[in-house]
PDB file with SEQRES, HELIX, SHEET and CRYST1 records, atoms N, CA, C and O in Angstrom:
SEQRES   1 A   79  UNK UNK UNK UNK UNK UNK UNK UNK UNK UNK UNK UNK UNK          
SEQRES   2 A   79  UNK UNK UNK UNK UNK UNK UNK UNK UNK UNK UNK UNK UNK          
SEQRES   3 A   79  UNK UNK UNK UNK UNK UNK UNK UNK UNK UNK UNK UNK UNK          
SEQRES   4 A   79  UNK UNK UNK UNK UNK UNK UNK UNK UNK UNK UNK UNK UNK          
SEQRES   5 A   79  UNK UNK UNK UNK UNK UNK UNK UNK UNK UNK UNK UNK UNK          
SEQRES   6 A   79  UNK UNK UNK UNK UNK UNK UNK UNK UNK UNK UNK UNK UNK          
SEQRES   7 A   79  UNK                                                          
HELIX    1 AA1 UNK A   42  UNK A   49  1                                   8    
HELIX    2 AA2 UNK A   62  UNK A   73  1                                  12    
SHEET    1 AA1 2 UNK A   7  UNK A  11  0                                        
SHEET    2 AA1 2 UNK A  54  UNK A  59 -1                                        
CRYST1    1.000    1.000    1.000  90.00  90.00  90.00 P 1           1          
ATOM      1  N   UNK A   1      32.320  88.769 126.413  1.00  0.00           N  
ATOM      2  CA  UNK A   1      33.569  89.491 126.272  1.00  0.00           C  
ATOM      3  C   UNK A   1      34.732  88.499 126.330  1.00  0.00           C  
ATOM      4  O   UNK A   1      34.617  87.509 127.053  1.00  0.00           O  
ATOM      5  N   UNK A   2      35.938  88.717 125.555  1.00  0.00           N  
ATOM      6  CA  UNK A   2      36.846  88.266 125.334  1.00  0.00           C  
ATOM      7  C   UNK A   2      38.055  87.950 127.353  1.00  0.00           C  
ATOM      8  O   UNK A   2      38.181  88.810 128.225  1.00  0.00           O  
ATOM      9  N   UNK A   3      38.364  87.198 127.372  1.00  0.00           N  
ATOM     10  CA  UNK A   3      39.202  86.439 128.329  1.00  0.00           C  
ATOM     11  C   UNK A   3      40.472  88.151 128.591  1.00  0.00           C  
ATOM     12  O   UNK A   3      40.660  89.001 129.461  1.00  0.00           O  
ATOM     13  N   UNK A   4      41.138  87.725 126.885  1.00  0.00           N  
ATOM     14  CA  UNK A   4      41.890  88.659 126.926  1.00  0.00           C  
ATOM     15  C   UNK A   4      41.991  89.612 126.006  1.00  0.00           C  
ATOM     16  O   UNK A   4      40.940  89.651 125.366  1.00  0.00           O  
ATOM     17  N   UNK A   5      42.966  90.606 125.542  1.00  0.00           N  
ATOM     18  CA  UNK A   5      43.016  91.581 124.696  1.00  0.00           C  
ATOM     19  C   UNK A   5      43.373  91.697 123.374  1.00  0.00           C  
ATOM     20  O   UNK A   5      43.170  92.669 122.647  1.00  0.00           O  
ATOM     21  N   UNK A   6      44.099  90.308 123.001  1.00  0.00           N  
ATOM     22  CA  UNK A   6      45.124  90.139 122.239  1.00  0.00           C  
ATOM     23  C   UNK A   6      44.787  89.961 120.985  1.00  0.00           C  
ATOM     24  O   UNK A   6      44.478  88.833 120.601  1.00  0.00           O  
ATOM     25  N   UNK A   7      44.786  91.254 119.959  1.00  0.00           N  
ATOM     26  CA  UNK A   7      44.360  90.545 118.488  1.00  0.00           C  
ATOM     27  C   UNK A   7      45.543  90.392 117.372  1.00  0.00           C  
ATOM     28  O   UNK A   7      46.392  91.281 117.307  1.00  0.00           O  
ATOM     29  N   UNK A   8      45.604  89.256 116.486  1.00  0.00           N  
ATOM     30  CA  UNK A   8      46.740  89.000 115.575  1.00  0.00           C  
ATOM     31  C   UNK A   8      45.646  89.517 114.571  1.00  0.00           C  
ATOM     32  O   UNK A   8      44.446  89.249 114.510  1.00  0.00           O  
ATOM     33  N   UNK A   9      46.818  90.744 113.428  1.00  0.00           N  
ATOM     34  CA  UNK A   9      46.081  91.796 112.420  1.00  0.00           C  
ATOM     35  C   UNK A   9      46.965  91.299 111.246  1.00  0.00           C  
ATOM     36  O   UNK A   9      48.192  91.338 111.338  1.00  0.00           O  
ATOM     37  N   UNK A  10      46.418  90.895 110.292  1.00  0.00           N  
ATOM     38  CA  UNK A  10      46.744  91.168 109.064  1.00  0.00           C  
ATOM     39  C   UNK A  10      46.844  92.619 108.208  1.00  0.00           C  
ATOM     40  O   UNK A  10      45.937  93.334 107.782  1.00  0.00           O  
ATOM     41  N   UNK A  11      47.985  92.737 108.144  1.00  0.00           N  
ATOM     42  CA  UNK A  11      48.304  94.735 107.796  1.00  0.00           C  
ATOM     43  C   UNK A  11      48.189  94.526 105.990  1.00  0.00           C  
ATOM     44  O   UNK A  11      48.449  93.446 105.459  1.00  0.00           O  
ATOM     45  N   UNK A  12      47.780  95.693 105.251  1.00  0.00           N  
ATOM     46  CA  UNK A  12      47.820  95.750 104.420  1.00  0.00           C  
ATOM     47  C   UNK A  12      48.674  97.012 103.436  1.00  0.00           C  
ATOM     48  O   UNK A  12      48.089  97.902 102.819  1.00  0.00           O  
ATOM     49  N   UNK A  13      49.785  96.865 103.473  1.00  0.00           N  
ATOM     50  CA  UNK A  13      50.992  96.903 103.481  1.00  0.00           C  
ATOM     51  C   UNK A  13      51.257  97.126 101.448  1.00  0.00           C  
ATOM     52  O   UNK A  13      52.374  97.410 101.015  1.00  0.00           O  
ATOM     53  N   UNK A  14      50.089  96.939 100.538  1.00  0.00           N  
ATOM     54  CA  UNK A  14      49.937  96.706  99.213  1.00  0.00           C  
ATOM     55  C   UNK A  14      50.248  97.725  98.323  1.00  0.00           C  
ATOM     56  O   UNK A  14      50.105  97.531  97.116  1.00  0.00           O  
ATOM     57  N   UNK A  15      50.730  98.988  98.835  1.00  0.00           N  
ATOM     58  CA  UNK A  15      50.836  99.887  98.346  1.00  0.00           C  
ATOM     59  C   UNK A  15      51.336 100.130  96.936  1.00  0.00           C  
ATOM     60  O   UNK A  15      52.565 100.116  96.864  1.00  0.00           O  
ATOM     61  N   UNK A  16      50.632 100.371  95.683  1.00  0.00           N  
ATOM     62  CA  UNK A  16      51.238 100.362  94.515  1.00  0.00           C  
ATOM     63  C   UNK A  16      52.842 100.968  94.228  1.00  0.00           C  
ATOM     64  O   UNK A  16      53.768 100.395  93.654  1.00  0.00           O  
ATOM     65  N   UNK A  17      52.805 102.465  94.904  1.00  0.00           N  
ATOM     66  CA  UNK A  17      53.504 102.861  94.533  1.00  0.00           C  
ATOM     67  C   UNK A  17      54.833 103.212  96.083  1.00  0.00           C  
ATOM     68  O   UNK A  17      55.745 104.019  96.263  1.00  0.00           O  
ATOM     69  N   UNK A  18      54.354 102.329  96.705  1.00  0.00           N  
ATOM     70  CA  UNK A  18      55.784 102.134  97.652  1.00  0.00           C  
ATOM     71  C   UNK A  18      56.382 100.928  97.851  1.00  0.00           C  
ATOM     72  O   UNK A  18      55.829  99.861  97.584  1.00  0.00           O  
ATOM     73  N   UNK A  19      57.319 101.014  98.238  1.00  0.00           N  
ATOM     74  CA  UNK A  19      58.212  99.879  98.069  1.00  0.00           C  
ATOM     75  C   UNK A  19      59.027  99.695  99.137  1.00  0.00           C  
ATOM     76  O   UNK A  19      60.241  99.594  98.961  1.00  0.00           O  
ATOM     77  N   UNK A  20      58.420  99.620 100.496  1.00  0.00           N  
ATOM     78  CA  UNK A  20      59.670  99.735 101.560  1.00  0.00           C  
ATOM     79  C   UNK A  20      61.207  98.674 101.704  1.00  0.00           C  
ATOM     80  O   UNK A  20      61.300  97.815 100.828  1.00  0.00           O  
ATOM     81  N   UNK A  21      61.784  98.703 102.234  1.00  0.00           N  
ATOM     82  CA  UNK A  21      62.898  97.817 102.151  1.00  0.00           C  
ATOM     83  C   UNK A  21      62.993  97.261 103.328  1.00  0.00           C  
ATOM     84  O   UNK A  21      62.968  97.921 104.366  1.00  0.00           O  
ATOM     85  N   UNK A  22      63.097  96.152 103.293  1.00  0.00           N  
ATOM     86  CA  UNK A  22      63.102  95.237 104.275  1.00  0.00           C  
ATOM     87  C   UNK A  22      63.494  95.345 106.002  1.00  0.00           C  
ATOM     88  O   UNK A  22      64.663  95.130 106.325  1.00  0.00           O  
ATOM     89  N   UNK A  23      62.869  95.550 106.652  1.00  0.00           N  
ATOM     90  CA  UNK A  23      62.596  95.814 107.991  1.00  0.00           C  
ATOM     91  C   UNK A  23      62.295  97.269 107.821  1.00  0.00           C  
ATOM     92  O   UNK A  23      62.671  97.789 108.872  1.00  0.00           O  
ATOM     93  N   UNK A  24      61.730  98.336 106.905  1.00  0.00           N  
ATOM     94  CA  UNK A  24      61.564  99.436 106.967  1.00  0.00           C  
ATOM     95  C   UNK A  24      60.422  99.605 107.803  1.00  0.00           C  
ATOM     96  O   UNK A  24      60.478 100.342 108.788  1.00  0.00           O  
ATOM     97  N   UNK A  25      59.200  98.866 107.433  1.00  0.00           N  
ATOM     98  CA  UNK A  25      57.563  98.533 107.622  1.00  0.00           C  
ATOM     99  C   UNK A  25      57.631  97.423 109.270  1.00  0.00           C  
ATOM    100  O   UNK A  25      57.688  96.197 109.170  1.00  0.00           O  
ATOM    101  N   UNK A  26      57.609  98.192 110.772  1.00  0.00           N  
ATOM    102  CA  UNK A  26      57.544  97.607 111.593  1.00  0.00           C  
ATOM    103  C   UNK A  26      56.120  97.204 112.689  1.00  0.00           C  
ATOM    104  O   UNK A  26      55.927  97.399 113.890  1.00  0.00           O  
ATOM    105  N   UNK A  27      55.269  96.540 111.557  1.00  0.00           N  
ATOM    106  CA  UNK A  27      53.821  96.951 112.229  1.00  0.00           C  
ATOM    107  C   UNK A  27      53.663  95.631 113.029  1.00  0.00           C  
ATOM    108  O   UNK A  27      54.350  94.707 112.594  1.00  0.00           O  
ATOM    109  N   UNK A  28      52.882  95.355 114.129  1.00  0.00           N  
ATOM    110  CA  UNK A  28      53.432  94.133 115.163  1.00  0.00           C  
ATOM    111  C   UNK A  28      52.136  93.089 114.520  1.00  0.00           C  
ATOM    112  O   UNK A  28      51.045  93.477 114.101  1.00  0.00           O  
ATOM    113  N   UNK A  29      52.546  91.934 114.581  1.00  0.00           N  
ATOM    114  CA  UNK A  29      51.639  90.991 114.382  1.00  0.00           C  
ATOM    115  C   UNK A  29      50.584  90.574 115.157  1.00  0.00           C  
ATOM    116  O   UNK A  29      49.573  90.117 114.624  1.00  0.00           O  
ATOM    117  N   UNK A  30      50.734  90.714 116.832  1.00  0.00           N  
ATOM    118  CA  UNK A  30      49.824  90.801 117.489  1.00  0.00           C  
ATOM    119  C   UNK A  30      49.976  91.930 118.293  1.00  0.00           C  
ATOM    120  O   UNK A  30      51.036  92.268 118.821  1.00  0.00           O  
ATOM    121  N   UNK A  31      48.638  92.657 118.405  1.00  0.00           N  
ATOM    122  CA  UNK A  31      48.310  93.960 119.159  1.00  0.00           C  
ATOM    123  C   UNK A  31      47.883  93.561 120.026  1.00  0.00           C  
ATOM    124  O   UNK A  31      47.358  92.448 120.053  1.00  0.00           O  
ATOM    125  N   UNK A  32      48.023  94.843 121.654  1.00  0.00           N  
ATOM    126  CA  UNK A  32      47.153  94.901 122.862  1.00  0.00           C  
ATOM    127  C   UNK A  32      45.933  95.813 122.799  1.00  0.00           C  
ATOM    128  O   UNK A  32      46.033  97.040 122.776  1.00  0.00           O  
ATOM    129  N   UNK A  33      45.047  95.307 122.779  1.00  0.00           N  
ATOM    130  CA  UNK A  33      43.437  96.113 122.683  1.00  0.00           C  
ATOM    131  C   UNK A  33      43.413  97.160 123.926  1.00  0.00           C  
ATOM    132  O   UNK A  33      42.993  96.460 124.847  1.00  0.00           O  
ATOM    133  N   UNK A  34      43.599  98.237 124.354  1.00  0.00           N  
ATOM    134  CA  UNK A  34      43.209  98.689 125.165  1.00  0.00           C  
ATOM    135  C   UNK A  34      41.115  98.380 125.492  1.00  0.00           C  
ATOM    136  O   UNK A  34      40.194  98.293 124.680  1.00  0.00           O  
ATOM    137  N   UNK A  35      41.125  98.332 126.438  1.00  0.00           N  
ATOM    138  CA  UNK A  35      39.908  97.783 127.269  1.00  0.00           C  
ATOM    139  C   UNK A  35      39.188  98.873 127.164  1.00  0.00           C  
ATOM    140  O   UNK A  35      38.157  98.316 127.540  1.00  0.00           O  
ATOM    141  N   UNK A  36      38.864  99.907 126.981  1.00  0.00           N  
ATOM    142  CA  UNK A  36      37.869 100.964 126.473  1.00  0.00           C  
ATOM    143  C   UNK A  36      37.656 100.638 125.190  1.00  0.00           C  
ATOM    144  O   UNK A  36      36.447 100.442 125.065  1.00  0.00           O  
ATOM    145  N   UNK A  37      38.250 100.471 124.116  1.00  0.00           N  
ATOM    146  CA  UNK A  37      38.117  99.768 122.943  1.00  0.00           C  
ATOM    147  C   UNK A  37      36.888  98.823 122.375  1.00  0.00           C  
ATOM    148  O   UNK A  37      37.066  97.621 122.178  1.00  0.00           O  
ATOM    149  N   UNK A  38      35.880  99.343 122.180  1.00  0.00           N  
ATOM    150  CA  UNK A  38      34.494  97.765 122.150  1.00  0.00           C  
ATOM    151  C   UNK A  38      34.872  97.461 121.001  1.00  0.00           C  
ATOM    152  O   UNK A  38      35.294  98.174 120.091  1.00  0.00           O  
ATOM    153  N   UNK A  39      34.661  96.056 121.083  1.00  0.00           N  
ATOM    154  CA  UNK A  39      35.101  95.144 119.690  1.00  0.00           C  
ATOM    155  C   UNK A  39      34.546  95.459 118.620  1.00  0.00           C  
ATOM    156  O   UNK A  39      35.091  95.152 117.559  1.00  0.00           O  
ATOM    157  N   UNK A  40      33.263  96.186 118.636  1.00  0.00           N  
ATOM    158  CA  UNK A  40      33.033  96.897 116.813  1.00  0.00           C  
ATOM    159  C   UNK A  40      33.667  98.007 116.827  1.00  0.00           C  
ATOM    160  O   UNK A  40      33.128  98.972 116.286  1.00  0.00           O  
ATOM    161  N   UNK A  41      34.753  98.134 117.342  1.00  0.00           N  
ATOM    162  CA  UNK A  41      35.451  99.588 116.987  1.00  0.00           C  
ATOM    163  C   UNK A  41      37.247  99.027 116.876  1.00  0.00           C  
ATOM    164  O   UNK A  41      38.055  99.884 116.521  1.00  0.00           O  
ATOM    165  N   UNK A  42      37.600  98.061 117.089  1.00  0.00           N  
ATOM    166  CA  UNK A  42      38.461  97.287 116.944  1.00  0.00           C  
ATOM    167  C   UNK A  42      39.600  97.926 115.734  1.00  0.00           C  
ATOM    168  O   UNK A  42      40.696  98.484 115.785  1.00  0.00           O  
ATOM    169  N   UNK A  43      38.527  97.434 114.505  1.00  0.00           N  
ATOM    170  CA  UNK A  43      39.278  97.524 113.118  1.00  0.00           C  
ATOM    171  C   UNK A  43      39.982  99.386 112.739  1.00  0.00           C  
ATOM    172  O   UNK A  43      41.103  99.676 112.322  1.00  0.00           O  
ATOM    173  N   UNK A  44      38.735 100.393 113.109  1.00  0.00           N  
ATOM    174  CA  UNK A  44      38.924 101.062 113.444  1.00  0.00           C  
ATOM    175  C   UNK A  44      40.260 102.068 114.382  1.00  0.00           C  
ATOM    176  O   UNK A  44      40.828 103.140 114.168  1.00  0.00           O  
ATOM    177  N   UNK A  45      40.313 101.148 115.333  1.00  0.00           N  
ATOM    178  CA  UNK A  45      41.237 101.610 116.513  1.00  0.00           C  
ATOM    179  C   UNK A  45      42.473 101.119 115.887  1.00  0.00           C  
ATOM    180  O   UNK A  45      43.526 101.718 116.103  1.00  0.00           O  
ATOM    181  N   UNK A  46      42.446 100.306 115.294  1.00  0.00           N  
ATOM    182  CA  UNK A  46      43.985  99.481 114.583  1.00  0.00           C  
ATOM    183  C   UNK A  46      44.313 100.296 113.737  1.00  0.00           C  
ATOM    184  O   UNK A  46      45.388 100.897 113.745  1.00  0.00           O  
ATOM    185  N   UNK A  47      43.270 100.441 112.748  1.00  0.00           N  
ATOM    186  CA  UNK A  47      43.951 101.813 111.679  1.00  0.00           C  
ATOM    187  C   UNK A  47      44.445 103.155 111.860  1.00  0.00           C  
ATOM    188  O   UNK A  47      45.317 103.702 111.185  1.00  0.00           O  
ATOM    189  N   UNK A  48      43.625 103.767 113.110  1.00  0.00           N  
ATOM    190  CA  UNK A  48      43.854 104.838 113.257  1.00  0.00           C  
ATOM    191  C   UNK A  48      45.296 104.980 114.067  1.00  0.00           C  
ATOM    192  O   UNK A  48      46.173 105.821 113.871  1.00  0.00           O  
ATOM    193  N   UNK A  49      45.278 104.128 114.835  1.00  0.00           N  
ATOM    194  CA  UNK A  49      46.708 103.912 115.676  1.00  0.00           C  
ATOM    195  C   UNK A  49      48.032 103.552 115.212  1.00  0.00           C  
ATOM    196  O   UNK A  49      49.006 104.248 115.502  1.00  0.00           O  
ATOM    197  N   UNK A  50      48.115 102.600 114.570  1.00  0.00           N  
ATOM    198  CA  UNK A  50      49.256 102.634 113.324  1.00  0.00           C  
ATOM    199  C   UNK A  50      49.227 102.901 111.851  1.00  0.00           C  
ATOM    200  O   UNK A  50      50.059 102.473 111.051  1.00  0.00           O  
ATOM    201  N   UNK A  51      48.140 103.685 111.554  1.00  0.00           N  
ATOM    202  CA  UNK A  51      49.016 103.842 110.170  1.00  0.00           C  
ATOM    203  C   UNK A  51      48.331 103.782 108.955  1.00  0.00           C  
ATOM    204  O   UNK A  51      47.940 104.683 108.214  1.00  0.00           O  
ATOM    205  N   UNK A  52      48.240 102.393 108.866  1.00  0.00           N  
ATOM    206  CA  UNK A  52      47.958 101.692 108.016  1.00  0.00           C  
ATOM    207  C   UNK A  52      46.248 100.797 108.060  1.00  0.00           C  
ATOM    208  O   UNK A  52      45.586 100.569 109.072  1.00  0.00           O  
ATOM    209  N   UNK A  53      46.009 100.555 107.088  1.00  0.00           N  
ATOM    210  CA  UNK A  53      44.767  99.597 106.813  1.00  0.00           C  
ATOM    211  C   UNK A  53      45.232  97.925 106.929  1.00  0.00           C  
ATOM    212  O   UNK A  53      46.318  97.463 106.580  1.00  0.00           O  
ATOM    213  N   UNK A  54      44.128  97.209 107.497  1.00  0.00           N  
ATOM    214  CA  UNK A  54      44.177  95.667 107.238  1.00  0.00           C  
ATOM    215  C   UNK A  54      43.194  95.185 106.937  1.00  0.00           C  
ATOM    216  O   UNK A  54      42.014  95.530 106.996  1.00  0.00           O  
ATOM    217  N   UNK A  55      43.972  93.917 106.424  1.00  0.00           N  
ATOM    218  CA  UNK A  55      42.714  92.634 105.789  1.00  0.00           C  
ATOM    219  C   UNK A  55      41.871  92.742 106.456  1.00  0.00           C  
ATOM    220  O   UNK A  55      40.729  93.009 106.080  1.00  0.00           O  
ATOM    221  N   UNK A  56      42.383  92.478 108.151  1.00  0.00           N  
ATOM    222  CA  UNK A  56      41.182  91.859 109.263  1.00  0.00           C  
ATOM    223  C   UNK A  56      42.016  91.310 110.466  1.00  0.00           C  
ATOM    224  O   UNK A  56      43.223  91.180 110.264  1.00  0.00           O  
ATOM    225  N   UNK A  57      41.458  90.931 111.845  1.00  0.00           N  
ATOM    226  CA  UNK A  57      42.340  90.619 112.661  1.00  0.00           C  
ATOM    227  C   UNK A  57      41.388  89.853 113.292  1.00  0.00           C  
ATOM    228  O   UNK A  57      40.238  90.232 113.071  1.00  0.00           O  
ATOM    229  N   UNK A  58      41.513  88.818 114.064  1.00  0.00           N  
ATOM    230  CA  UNK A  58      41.194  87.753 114.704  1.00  0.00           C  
ATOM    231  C   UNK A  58      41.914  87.890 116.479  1.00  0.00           C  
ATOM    232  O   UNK A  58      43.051  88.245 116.789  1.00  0.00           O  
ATOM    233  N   UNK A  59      40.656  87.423 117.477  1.00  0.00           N  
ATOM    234  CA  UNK A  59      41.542  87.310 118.892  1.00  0.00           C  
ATOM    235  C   UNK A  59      42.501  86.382 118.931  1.00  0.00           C  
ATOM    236  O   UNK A  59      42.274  85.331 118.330  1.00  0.00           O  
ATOM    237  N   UNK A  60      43.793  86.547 119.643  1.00  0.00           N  
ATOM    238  CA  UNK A  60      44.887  85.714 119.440  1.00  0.00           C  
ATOM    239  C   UNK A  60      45.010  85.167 120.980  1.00  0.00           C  
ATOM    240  O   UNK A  60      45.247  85.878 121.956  1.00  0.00           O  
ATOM    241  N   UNK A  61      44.803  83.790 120.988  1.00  0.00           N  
ATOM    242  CA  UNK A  61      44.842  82.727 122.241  1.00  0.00           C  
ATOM    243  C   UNK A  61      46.174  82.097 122.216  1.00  0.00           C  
ATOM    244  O   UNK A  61      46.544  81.365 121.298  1.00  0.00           O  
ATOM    245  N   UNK A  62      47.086  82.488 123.537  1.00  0.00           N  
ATOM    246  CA  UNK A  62      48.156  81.619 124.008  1.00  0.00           C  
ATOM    247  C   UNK A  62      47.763  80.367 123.856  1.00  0.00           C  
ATOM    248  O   UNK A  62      48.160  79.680 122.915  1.00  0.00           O  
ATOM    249  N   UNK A  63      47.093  80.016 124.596  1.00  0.00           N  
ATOM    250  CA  UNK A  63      46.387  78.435 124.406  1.00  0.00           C  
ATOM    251  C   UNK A  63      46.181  77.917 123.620  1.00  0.00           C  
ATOM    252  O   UNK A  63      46.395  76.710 123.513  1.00  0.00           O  
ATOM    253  N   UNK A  64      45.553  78.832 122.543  1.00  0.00           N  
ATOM    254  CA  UNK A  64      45.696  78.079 121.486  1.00  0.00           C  
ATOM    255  C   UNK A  64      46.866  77.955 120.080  1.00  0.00           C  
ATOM    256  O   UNK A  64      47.096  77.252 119.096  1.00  0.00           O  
ATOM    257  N   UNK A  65      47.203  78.771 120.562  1.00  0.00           N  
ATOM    258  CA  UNK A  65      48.768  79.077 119.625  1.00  0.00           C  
ATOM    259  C   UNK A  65      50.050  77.538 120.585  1.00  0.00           C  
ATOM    260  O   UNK A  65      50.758  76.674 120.067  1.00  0.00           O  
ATOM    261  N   UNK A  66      49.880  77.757 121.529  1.00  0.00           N  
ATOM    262  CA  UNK A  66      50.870  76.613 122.223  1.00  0.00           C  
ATOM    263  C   UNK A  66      50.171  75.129 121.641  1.00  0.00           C  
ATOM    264  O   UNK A  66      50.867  74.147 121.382  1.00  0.00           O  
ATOM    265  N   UNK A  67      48.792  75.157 121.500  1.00  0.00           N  
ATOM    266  CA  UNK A  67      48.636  73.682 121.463  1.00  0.00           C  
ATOM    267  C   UNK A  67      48.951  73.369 119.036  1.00  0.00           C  
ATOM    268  O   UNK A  67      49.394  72.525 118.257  1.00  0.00           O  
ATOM    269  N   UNK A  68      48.353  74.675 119.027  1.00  0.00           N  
ATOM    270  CA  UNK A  68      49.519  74.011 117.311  1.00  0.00           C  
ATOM    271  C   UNK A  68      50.343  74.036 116.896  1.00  0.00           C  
ATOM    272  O   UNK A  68      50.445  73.751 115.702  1.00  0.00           O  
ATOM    273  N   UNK A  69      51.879  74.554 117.990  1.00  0.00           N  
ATOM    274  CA  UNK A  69      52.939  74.441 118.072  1.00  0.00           C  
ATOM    275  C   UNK A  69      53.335  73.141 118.432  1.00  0.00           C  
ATOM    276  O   UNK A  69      54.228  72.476 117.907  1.00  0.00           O  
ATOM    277  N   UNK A  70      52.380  72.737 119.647  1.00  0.00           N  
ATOM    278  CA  UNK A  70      53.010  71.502 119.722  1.00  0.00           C  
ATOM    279  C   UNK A  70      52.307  70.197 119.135  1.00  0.00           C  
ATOM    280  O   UNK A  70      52.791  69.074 119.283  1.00  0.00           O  
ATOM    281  N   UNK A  71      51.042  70.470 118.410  1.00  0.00           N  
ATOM    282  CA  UNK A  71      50.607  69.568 117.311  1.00  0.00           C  
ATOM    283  C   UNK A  71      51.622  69.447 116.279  1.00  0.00           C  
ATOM    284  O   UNK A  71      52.092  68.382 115.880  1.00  0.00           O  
ATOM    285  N   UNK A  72      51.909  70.541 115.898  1.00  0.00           N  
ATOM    286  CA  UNK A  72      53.188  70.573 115.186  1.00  0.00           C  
ATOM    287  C   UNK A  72      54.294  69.853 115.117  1.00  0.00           C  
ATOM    288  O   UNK A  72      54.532  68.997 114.266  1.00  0.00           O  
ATOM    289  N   UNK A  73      55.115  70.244 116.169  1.00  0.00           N  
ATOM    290  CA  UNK A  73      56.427  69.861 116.653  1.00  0.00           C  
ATOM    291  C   UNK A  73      56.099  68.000 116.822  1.00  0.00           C  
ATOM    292  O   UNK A  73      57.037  67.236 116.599  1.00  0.00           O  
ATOM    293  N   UNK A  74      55.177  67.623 117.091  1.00  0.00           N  
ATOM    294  CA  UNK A  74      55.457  66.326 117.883  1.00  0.00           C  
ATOM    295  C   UNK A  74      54.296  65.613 116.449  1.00  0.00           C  
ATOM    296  O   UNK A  74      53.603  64.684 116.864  1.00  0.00           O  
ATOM    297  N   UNK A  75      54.113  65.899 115.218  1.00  0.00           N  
ATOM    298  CA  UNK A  75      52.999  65.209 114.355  1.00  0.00           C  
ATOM    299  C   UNK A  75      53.821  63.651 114.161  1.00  0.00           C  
ATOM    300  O   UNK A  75      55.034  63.502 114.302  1.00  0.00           O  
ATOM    301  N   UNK A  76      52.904  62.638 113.832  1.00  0.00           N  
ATOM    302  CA  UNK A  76      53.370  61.509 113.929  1.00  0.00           C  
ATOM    303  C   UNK A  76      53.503  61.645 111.927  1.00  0.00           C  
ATOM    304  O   UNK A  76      53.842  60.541 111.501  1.00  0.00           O  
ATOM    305  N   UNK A  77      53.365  62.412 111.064  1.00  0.00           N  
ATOM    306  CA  UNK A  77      53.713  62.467 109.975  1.00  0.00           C  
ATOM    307  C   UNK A  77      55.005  63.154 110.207  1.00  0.00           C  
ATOM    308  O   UNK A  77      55.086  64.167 110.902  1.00  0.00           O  
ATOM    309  N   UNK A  78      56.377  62.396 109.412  1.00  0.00           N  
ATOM    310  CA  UNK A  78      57.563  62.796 109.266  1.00  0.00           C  
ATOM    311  C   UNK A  78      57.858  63.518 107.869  1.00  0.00           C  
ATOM    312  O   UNK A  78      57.570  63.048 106.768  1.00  0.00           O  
ATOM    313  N   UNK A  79      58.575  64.922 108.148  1.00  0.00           N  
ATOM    314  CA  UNK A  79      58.779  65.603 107.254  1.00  0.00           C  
ATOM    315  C   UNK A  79      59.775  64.933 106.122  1.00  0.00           C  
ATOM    316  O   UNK A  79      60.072  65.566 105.109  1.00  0.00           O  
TER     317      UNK A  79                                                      
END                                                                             
């Protein structure tokens, strides 16, 4: 089992025939899993809860989000 709850979702948002306008569509980039939730029911629980369908969503690590921010920020290749 996962550390923590946190999944980043790719929303699928493709709709032929809508066209929202910019900040209309407020779906969050990373979600809190409620803990009754088992991870093959995940994709599921995302759709039914907001809305919409997605690509797919992946667990989202502080840890690891801080360390390619600061791979980032500090690369010895200059922009």
């Amino acid at each position: 089992m996962q550390e923590h709850r946190i999944v980043e979702v790719k929303w699928d948002t493709s709709d032929e025939n809508w066209n929202p306008l910019p900040g209309e569509v407020d779906l969050p980039e990373l979600v809190t899993v409620p803990v009754n939730v088992k991870e093959e029911d995940i994709s599921d629980w995302l759709s039914d809860r907001w809305g919409y369908c997605h690509f797919g969503w992946r667990w989202w690590s502080a840890d690891k989000e801080s360390r390619t921010m600061a791979a980032n920020a500090y690369s010895s290749d200059p922009m």
